[in-house]
N, C-alpha and C positions, 0 to 999 in steps of 0.2 A: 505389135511392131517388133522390129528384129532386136536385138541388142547394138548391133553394128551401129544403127541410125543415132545413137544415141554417143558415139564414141567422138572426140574432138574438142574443139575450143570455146568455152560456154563463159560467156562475160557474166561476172557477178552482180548483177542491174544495181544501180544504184536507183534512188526514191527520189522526185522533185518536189519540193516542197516550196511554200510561199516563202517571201520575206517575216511572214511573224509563225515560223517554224509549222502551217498544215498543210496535210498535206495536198497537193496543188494536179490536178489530173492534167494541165496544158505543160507546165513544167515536165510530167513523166514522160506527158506524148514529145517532148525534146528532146527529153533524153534516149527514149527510145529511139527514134527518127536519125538521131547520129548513133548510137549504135549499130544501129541495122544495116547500116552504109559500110561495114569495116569488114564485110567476108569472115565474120565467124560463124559457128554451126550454129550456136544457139547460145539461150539466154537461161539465168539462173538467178528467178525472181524472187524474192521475198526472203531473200539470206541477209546474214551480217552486214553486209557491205551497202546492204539497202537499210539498216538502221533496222530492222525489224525489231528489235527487240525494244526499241524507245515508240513501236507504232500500234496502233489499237489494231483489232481483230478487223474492225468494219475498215480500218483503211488498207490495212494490207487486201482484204477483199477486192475491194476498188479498183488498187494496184493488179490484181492477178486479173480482172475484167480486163480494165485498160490495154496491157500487156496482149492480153487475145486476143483483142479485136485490132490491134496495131499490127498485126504476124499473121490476119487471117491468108493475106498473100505472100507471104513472105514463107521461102523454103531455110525453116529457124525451127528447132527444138526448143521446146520449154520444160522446163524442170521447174516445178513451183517447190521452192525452202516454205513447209509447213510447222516447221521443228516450235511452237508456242510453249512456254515455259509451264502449261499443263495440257493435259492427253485430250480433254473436251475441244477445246481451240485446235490442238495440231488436227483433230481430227475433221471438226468441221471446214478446216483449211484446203486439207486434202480435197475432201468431197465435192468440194467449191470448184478446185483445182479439176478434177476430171470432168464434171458437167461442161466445165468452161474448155474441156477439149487437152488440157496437156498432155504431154506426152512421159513424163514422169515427177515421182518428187524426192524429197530430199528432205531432212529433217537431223538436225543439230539430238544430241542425246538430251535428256530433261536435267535441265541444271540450272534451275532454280536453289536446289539444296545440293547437298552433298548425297546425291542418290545413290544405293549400293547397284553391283552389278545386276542382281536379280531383278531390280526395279527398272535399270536401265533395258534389260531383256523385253522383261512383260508391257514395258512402252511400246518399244517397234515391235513386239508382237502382236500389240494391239494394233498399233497404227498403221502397219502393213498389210493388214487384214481388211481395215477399214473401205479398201477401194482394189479396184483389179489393175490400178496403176504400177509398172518398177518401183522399187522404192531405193533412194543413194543412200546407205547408212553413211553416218560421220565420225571422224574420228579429230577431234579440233581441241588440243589439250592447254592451247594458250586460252581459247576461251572457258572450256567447261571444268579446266584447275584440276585435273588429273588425266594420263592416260588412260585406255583402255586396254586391257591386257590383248596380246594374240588370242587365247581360248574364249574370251568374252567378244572378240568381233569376229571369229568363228563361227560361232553361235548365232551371228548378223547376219549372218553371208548366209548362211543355212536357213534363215526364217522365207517361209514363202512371200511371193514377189519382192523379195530385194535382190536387184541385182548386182548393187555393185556397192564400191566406198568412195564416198569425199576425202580424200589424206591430207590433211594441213597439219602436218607435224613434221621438223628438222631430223627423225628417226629412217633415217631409208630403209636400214636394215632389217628394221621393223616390216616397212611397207612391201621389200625387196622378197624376204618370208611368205607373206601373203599374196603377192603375186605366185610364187611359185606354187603354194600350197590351192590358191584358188584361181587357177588361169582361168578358166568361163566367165570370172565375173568382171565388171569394168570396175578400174582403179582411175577417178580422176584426181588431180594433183592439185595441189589450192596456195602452195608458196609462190607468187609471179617470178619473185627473185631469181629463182635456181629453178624454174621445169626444165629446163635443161637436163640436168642432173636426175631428174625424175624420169624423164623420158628416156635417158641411156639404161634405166631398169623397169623399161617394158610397162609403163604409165598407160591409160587410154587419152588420155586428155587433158587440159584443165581446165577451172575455173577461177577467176580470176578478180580482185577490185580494177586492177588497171588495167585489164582489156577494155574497160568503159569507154578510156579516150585513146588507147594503143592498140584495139583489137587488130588493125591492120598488123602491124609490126608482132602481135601475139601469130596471128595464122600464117605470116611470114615464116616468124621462128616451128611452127610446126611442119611445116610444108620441106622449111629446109632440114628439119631431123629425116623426115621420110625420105628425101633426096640422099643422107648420108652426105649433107654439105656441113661436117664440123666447122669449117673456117666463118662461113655465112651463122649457124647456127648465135657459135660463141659472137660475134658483133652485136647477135641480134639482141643476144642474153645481155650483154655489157650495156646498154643502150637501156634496156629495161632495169637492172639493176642502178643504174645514175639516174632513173627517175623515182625508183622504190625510195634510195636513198635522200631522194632532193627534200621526198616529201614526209619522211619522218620527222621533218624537225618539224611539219607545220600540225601531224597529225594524219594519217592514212588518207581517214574518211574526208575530212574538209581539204587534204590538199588535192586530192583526187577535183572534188567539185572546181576548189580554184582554177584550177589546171582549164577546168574545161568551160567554166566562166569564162576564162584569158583567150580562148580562139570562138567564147560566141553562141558555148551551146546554153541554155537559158535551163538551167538544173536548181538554182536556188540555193540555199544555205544548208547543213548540216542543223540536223534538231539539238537542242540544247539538251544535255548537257555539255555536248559537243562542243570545241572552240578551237579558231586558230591559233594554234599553240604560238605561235613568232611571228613578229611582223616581217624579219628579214626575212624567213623561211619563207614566208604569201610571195614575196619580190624573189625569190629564188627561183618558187615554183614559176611561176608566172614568166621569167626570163628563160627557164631551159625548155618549156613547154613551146616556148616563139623558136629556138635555136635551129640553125639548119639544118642541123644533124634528126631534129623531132618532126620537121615539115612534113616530110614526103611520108611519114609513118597517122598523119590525120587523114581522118574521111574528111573528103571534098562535100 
């Protein structure tokens, strides 16, 4: 596949799980189902924002089935998140992920420990080898508790079948660099807050937690950077930014599901150790998610 097919707005799938935290295959096919309804390019399965890292091997498995056979009609890209906190897992994740048809994967660096660069290397070295899949390397320093230098995702970018970077770090300048230094490759952008701001330096895409229930109003705001409609743009950014904000106080992950519990879509609970951080925060979320300004930005 071309590179191009892979560039755009890829929702960060969230996991449905039951009422006593398992995870629930009717639940994902809901979440899926209102996904798929919002006009984004594709989906980006088995990352953070799906709890991956609080989910066994054989569920996230299930998860990248489910996921495949829900898209076999659907014109949606898949990027399976294989990143397992050891190389045996991310690997058989992968392998899983191409048999089952994706179209690419993506993998968090190993940070379980405090891995040096060299170990960080010899991971996606391996694990990009593993399959004739693209592979997204990452760069996510809120999660893995250190940057990665520019010469050490250099080095990323240069490994065979990686094409591109995940960027979720507040460093543009950073990222701004790497684009210039590696135009062939795709740079998607992983803050919902500001893509905005990613996009005005030359970003491919993003991925996103709250495209799950804003995907509409996500490929809005992409549609109108490509039109060069700043006025439209910025609305769309300001709209997404007051619900990033709503749902900090409840917690990302669980306010995200609340949000989409409140118009109906049947996603379930966040796994423990998860919790809604505020009760007022759940009635926050829950009232700007109904507001008229959020309507017309839900899939029907």
């Amino acid at each position: 596949m071309t590179m191009n097919r892979l560039k755009g707005m890829h929702a960060a799938l969230l996991t449905g799980l039951s009422d006593e935290g398992e995870f629930s295959p009717t639940r994902q096919r809901s979440i899926n189902g209102y996904v798929l309804r919002q006009g984004l390019d594709g989906l980006y399965v088995g990352g953070s924002s799906g709890e991956s890292g609080l989910l066994t091997i054989d569920e996230l498995l299930d998860q990248q089935a489910i996921v495949a056979e829900d898209t076999k009609s659907e014109d949606c890209q898949l990027i399976a998140h294989v990143g397992a906190p050891n190389l045996r897992d991310s690997i058989q994740l992968a392998q899983s992920a191409q048999r089952l048809g994706y179209d690419a994967l993506s993998a968090l660096p190993p940070h379980a420990y405090p891995f040096s660069d060299k170990e960080i290397i010899a991971y996606y070295t391996e694990l990009s080898a593993a399959t004739d899949l693209p592979m997204i390397v990452y760069e996510v320093p809120i999660r893995t508790g250190r940057p990665l230098s520019n010469d050490v995702l250099a080095q990323l970018l240069n490994l065979k079948n990686v094409a591109g970077i995940k960027f979720t770090s507040s460093d543009m300048f950073k990222m701004a660099r790497l684009r210039k230094a590696h135009p062939q490759k795709l740079i998607f952008f992983g803050f919902d807050e500001v893509y905005l701001a990613a996009a005005a330096l030359g970003v491919d895409g993003g991925i996103g937690t709250t495209y799950n229930i804003l995907g509409k109003l996500y490929a809005a705001l992409h549609t109108a950077i490509a039109k060069q409609d700043l006025t439209q743009a910025r609305k769309l950014q300001e709209l997404s930014q007051e619900f990033v904000a709503t749902i900090l106080s409840t917690g990302v992950l669980p306010g995200v599901k609340v949000a989409m519990q409140e118009i109906g879509v049947d996603c379930g609970p966040t796994r423990a150790p998860f919790l809604v951080q505020s009760t007022e925060g759940e009635k926050a979320v829950r009232s700007l998610i109904r507001s008229p300004e959020y309507q017309q930005w839900l899939a029907t």
